[in-house]
N, C-alpha and C positions, 0 to 999 in steps of 0.2 A: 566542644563545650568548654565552658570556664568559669572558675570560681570566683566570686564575687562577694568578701564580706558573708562565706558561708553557705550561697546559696547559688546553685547552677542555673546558670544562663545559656540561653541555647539560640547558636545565631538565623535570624530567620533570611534577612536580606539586607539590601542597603538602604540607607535613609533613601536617597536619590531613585531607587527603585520602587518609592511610594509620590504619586501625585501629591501638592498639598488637596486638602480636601477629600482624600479618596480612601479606600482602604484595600486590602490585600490577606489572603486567605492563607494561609498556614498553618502546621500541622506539626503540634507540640504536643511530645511526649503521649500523643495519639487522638492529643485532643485538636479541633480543627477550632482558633482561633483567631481572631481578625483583628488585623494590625491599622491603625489610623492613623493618619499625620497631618496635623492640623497648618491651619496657613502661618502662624508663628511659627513653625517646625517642631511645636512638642507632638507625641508621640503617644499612645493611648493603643491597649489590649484588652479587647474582652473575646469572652465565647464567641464562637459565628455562629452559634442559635438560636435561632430566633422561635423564642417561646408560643408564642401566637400562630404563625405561621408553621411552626412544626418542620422547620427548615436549616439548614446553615445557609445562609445566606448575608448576614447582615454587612461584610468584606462590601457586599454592594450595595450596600446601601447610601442615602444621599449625607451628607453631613454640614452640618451649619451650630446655631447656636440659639439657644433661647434663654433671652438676658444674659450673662455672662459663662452660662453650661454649656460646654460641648456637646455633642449630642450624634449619633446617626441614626438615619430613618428607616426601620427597616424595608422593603422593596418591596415586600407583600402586602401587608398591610398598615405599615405609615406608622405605627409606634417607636415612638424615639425614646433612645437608650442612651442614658449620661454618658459622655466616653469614661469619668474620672472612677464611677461608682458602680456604673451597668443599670442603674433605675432605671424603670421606665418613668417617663418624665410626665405620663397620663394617668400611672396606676402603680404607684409606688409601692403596693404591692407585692409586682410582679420588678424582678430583677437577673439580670445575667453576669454569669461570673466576671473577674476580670483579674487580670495578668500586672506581673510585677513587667516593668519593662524598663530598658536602658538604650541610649544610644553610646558604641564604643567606638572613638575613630570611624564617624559612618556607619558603625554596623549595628544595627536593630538587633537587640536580644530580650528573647522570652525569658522571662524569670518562672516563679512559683505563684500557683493563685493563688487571689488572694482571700483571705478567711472573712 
């Protein structure tokens, strides 16, 4: 772990050990969160649970964009979830946490959710 401007980062993997477009499943601080990397190379964390589905699963979900949102689709049931905010982008509503994140030299780190 490392401090960062006060707030512990926790490293998950390396940028290079995420497709662009894909995501990947980790397991911060006990929570299982899902890490994105978009085809720019930024970088995007929220919960892997998928509210609808009653699953963690969303790591596999598909991701794209709609109009200028990030977005992943959950795998279950196809609700798409902001990467930047966690909304779902059908039922603004319903939203999923999401994760402070950093890239350090390569290395993907979890921050603190965010309020």
């Amino acid at each position: 772990m490392t401090q960062t401007q006060t707030q512990t980062y926790i490293s998950v993997c390396r940028l290079d050990d995420i497709d662009p477009e894909t995501g990947i499943a980790a397991l911060v601080r006990g929570e299982a969160v899902a890490v994105f990397r978009t085809l720019d190379d930024r970088v995007f964390a929220l919960s892997n649970f998928d509210p609808y589905g009653h699953a963690s699963v969303l790591a596999r979900g598909i991701v794209g964009t709609r109009g200028e949102v990030p977005f992943v689709a959950s795998p279950l049931l196809k609700q798409p979830f902001a990467l930047e905010t966690g909304l779902c982008l059908d039922d603004p509503s319903v939203s999923v946490p999401t994760y402070e994140v950093e890239v350090v030299d390569g290395e993907v780190r979890i921050g603190a959710q965010r309020a």
